[in-house]
N, CA, C and O atoms as a CHARMM CRD file, in Angstrom:
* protein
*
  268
    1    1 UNK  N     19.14100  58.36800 -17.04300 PROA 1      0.00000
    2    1 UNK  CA    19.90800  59.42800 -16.43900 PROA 1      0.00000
    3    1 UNK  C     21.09700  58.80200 -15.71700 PROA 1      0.00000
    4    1 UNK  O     21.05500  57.71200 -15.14700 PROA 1      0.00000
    5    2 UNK  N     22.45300  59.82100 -15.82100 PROA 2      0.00000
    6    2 UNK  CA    23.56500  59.11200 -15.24100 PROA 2      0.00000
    7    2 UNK  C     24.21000  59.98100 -13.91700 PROA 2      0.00000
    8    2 UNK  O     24.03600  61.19600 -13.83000 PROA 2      0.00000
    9    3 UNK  N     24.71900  59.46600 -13.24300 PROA 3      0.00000
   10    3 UNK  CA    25.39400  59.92600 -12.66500 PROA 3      0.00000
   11    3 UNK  C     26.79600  59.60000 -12.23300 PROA 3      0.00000
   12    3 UNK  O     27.17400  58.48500 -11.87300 PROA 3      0.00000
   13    4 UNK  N     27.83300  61.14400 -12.33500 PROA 4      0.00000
   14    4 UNK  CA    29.00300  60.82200 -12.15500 PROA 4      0.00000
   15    4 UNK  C     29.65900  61.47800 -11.20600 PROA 4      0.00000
   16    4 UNK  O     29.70000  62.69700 -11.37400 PROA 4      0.00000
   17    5 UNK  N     30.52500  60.78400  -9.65000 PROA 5      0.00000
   18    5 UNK  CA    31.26600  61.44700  -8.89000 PROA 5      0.00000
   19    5 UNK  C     32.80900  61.87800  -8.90900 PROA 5      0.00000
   20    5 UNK  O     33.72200  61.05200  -8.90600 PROA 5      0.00000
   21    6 UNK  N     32.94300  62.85800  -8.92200 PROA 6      0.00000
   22    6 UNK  CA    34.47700  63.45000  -9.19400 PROA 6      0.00000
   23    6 UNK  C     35.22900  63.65000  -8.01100 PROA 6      0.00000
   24    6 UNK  O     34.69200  64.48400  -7.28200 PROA 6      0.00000
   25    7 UNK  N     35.84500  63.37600  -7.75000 PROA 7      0.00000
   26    7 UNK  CA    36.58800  63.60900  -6.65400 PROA 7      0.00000
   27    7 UNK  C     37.63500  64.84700  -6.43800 PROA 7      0.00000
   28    7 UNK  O     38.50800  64.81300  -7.30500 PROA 7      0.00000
   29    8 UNK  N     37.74400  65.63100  -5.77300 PROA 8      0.00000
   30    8 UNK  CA    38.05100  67.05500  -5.78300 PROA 8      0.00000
   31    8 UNK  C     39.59100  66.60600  -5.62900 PROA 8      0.00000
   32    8 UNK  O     39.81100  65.44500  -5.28400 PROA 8      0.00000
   33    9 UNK  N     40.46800  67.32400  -5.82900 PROA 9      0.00000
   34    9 UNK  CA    41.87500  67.98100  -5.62900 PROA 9      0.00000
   35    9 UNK  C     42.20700  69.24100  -4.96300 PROA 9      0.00000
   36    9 UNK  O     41.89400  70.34500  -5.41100 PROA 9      0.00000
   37   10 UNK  N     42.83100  69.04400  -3.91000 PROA 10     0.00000
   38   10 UNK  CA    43.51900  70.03200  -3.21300 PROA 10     0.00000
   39   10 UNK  C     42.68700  71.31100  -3.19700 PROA 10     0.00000
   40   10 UNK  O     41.71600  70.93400  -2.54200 PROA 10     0.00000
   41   11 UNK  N     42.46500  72.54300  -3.49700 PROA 11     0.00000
   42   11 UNK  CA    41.31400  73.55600  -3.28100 PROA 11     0.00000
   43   11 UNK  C     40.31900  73.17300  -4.14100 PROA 11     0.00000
   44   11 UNK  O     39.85300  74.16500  -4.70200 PROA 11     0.00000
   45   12 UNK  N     39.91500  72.37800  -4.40400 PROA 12     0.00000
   46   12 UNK  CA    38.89700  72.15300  -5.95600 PROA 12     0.00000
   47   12 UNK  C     38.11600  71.13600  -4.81300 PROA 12     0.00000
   48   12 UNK  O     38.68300  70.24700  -4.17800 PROA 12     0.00000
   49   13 UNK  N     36.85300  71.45500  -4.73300 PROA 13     0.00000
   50   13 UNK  CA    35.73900  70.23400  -3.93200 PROA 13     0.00000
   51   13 UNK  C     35.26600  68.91300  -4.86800 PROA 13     0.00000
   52   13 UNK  O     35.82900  68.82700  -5.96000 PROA 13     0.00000
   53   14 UNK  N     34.62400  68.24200  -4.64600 PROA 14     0.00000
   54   14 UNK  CA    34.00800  66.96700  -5.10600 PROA 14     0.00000
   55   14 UNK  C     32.91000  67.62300  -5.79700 PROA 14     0.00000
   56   14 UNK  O     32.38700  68.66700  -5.40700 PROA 14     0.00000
   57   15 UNK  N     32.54900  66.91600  -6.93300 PROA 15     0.00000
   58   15 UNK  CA    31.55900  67.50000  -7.99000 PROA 15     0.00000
   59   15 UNK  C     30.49700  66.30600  -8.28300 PROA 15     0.00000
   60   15 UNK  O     31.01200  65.22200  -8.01200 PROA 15     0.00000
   61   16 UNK  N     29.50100  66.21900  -8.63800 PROA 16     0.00000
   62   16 UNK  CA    28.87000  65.17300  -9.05500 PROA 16     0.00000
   63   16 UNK  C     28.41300  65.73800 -10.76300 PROA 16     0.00000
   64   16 UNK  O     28.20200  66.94700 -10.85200 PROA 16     0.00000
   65   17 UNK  N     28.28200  64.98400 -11.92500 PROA 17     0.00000
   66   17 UNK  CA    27.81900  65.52000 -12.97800 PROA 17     0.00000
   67   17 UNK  C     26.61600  64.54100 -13.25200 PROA 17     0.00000
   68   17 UNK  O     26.69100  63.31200 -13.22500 PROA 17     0.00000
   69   18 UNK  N     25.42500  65.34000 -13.53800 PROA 18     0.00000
   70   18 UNK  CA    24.27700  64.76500 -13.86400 PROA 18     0.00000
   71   18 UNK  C     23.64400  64.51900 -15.29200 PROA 18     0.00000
   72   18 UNK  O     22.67200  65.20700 -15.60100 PROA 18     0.00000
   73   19 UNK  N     24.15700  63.53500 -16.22800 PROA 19     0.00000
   74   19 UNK  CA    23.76900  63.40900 -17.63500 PROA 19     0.00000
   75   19 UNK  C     22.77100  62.66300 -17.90200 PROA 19     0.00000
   76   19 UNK  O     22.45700  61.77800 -17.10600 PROA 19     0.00000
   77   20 UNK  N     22.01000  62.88100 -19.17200 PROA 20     0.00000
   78   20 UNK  CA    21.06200  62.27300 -19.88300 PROA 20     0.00000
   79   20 UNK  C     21.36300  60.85100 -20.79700 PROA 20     0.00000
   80   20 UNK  O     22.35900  60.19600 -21.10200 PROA 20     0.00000
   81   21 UNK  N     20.06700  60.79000 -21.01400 PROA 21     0.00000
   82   21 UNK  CA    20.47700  59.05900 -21.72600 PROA 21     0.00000
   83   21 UNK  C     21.68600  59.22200 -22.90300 PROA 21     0.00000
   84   21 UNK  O     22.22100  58.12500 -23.06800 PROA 21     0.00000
   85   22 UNK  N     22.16400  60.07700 -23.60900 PROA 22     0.00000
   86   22 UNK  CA    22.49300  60.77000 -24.55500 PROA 22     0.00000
   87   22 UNK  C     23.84900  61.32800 -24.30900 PROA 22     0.00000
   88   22 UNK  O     24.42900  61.90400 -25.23000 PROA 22     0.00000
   89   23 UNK  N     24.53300  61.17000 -22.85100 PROA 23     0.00000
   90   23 UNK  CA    25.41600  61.94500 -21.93700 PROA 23     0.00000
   91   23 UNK  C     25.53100  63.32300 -22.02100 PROA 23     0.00000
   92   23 UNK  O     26.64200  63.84400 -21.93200 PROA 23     0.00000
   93   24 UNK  N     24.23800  64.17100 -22.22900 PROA 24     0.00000
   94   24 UNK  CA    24.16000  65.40600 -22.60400 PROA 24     0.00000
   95   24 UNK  C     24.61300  65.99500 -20.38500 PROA 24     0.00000
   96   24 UNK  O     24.14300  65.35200 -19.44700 PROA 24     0.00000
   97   25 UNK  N     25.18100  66.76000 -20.27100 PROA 25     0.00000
   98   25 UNK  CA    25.08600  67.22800 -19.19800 PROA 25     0.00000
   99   25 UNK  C     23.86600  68.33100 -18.75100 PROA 25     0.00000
  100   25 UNK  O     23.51900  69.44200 -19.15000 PROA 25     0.00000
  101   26 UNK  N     23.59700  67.76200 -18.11600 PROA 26     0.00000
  102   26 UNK  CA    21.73600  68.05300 -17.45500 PROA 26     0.00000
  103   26 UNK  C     22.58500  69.23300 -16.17700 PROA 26     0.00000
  104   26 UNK  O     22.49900  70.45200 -16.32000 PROA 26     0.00000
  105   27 UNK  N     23.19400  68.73100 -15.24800 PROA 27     0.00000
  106   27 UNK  CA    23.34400  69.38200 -14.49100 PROA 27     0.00000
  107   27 UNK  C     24.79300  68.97700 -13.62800 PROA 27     0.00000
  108   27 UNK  O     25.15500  67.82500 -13.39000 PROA 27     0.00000
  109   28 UNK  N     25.55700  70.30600 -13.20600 PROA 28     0.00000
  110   28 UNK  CA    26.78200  69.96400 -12.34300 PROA 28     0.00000
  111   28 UNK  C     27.20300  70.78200 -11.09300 PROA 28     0.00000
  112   28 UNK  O     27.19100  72.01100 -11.17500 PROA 28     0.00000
  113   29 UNK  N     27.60100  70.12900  -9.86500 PROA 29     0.00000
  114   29 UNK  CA    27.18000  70.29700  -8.78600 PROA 29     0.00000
  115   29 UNK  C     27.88400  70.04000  -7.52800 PROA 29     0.00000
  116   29 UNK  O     27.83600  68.86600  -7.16200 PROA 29     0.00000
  117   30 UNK  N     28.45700  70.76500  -6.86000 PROA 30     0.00000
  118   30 UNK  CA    29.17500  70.25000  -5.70600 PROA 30     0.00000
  119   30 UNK  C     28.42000  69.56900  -5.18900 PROA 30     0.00000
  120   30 UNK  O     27.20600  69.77100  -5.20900 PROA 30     0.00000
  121   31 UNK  N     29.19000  68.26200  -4.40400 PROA 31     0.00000
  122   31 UNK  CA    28.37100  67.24600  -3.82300 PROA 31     0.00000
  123   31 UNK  C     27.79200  67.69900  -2.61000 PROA 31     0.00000
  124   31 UNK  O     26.66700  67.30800  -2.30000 PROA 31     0.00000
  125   32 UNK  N     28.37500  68.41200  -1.94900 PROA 32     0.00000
  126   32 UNK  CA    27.58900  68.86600  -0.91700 PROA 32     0.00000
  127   32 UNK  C     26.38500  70.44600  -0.52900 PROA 32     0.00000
  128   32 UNK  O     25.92700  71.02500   0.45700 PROA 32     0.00000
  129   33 UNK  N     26.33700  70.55100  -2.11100 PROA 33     0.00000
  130   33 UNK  CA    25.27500  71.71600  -2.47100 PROA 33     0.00000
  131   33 UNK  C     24.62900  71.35600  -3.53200 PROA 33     0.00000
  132   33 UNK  O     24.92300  71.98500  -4.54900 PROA 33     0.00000
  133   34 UNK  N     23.63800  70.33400  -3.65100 PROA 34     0.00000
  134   34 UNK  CA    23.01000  70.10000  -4.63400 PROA 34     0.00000
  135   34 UNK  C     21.77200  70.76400  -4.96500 PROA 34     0.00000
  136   34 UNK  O     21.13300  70.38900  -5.94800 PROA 34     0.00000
  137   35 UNK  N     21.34400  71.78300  -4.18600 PROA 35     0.00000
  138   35 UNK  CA    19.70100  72.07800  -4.11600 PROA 35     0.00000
  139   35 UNK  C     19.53600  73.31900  -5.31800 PROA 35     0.00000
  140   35 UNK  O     18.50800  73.43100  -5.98500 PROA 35     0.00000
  141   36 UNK  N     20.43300  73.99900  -5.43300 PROA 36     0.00000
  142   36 UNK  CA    19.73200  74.77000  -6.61100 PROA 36     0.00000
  143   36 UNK  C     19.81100  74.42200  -8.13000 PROA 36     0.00000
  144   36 UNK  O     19.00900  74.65500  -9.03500 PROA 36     0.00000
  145   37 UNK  N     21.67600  73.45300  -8.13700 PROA 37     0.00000
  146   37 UNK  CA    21.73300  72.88500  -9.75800 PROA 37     0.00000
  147   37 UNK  C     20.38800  71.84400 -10.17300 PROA 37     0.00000
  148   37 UNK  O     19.87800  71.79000 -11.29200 PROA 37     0.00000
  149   38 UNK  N     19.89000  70.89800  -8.74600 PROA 38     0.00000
  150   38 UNK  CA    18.21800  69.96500  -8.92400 PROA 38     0.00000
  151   38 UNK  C     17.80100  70.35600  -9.46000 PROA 38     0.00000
  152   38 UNK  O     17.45200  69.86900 -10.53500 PROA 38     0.00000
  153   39 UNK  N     17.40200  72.19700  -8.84900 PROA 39     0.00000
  154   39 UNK  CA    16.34500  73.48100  -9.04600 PROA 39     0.00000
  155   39 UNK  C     16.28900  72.93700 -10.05800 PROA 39     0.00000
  156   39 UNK  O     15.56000  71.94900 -10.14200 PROA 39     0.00000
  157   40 UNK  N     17.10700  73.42800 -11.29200 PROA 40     0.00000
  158   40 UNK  CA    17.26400  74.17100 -12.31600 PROA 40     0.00000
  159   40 UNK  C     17.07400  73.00500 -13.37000 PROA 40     0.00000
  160   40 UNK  O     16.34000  73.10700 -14.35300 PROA 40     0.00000
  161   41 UNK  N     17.82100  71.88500 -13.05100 PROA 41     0.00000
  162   41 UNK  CA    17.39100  70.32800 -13.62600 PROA 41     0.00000
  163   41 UNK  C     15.77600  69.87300 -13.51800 PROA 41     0.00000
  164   41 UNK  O     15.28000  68.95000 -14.16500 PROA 41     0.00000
  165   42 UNK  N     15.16800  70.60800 -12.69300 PROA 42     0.00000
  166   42 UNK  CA    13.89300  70.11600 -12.90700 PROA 42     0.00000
  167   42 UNK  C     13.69300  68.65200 -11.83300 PROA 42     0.00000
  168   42 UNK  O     13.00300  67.75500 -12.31700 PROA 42     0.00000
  169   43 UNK  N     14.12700  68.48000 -10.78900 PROA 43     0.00000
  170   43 UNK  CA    14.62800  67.41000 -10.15100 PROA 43     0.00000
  171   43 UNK  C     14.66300  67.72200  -8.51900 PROA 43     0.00000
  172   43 UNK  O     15.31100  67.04300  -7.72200 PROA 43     0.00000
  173   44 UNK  N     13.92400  68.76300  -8.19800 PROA 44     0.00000
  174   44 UNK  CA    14.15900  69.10600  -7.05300 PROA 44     0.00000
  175   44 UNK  C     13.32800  68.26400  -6.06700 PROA 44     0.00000
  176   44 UNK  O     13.42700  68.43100  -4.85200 PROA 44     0.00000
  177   45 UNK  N     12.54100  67.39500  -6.59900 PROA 45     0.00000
  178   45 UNK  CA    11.40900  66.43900  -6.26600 PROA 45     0.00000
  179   45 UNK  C     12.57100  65.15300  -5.67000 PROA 45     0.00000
  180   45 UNK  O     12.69400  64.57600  -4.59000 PROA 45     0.00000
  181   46 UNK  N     13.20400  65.09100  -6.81600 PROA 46     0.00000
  182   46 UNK  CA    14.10000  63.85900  -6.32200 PROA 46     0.00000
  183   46 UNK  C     14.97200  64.24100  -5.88500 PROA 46     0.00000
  184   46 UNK  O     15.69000  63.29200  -5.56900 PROA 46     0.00000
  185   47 UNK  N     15.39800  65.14100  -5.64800 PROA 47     0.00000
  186   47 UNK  CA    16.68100  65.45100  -4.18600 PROA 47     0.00000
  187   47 UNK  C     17.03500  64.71000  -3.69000 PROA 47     0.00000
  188   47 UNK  O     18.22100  64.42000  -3.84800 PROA 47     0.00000
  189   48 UNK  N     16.18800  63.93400  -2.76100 PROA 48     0.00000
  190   48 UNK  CA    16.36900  63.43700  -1.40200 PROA 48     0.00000
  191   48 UNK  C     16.76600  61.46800  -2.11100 PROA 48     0.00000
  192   48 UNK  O     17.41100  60.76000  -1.33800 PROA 48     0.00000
  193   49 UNK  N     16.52200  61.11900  -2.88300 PROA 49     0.00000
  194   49 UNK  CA    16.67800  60.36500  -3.92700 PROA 49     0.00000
  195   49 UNK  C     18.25000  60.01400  -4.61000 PROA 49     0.00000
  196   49 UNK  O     19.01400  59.05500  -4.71300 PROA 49     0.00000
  197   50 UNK  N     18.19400  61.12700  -4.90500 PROA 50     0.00000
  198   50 UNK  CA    19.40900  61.36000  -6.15900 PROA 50     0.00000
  199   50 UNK  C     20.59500  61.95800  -4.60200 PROA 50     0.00000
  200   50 UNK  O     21.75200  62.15600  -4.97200 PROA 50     0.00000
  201   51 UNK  N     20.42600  62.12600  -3.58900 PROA 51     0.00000
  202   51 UNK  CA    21.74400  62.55000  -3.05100 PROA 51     0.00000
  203   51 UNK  C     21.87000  61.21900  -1.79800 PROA 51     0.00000
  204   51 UNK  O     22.70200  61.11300  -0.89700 PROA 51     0.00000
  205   52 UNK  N     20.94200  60.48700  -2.08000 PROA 52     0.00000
  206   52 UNK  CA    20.96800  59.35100  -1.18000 PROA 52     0.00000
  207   52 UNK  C     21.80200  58.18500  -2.20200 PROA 52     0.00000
  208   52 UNK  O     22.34900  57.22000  -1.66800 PROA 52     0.00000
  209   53 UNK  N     21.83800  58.35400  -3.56800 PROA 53     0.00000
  210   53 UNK  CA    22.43100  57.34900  -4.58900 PROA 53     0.00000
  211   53 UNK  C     23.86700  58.31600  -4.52200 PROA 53     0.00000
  212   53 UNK  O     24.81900  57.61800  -4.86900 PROA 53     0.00000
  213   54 UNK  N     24.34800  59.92500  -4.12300 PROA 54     0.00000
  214   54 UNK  CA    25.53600  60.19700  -4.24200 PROA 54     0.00000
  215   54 UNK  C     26.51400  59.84900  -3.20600 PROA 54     0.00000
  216   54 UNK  O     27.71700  59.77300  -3.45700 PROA 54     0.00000
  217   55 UNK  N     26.00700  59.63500  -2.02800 PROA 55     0.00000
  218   55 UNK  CA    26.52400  59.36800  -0.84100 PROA 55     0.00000
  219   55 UNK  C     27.48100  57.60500  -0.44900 PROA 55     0.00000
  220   55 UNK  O     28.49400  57.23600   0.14500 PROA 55     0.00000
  221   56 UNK  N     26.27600  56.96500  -1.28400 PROA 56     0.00000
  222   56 UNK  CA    26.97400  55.86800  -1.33100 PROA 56     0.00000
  223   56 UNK  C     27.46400  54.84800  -2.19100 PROA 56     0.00000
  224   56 UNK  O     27.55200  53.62200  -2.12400 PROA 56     0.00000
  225   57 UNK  N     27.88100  56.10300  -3.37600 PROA 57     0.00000
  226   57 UNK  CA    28.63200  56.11800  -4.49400 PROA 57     0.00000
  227   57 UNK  C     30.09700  56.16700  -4.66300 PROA 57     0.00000
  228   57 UNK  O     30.54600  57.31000  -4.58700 PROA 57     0.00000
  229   58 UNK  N     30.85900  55.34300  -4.84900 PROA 58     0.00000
  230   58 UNK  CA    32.22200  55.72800  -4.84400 PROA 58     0.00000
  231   58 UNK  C     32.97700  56.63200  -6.16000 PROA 58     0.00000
  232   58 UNK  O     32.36000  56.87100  -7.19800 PROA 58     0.00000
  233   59 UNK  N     34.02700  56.96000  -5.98400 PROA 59     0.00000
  234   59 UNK  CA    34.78100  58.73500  -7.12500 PROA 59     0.00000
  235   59 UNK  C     34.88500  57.75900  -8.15700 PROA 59     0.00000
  236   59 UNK  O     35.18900  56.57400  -8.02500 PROA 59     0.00000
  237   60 UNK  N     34.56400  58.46200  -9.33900 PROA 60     0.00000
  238   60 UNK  CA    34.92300  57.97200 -10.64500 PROA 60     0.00000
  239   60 UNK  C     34.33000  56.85800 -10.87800 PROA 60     0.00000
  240   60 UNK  O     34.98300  55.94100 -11.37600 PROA 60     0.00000
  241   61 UNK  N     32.76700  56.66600 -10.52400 PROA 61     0.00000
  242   61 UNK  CA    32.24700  55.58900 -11.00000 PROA 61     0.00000
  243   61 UNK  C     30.81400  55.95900 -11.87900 PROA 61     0.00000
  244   61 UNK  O     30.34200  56.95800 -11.33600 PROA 61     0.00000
  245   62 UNK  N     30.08000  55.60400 -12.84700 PROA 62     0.00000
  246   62 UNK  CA    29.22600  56.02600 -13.26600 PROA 62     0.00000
  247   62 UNK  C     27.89600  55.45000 -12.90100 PROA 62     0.00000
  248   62 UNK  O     27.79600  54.26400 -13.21600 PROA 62     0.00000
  249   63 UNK  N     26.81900  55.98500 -12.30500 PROA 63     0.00000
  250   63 UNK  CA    25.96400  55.01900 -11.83800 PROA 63     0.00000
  251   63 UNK  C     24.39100  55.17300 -12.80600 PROA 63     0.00000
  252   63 UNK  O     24.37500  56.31800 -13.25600 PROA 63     0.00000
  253   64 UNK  N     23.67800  54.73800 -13.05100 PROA 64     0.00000
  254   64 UNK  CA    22.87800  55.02900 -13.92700 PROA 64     0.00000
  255   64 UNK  C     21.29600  54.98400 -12.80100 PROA 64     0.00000
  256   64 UNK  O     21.10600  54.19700 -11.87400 PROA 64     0.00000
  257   65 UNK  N     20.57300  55.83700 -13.17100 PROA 65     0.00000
  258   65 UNK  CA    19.57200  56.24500 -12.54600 PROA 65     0.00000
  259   65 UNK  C     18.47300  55.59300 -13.14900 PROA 65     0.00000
  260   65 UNK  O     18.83100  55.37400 -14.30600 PROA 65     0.00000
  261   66 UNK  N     16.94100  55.02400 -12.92700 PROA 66     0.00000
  262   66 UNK  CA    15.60100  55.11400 -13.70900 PROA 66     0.00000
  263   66 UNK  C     14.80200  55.74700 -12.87200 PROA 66     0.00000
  264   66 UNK  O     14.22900  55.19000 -11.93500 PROA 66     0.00000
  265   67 UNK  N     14.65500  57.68300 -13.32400 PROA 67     0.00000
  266   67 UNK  CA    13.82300  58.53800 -12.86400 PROA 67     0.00000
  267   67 UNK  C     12.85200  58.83900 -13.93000 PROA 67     0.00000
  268   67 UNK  O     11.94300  59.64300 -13.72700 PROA 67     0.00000
């Protein structure tokens, strides 16, 4: 699983995109509202996980997960 941080523009917020081994997009998500796109990813277990790897992630970098 991957993860990617976007960095927002002017009215547009910061996004994180959550892809599969496959770069299928699993899930996408303002960085600072992640709890229902998790929901829905099936991932709400790792929340606390997956927003602790977004925080100290820098924009436009891809980081790869083993969940």
């Amino acid at each position: 699983m991957y993860l990617i941080k976007v960095k927002g523009v002017a009215k547009i917020p910061d996004y994180v995109q959550l892809r599969d081994e496959k770069f299928t997009l699993l899930a996408y998500f303002r960085a600072n509202r992640p709890e229902k796109a998790l929901d829905k990813a099936g991932l709400a277990d790792k929340s606390e996980y997956i927003m602790n790897k977004i925080k100290d992630m820098p924009f436009g970098q891809i980081l790869k997960l083993d969940i």
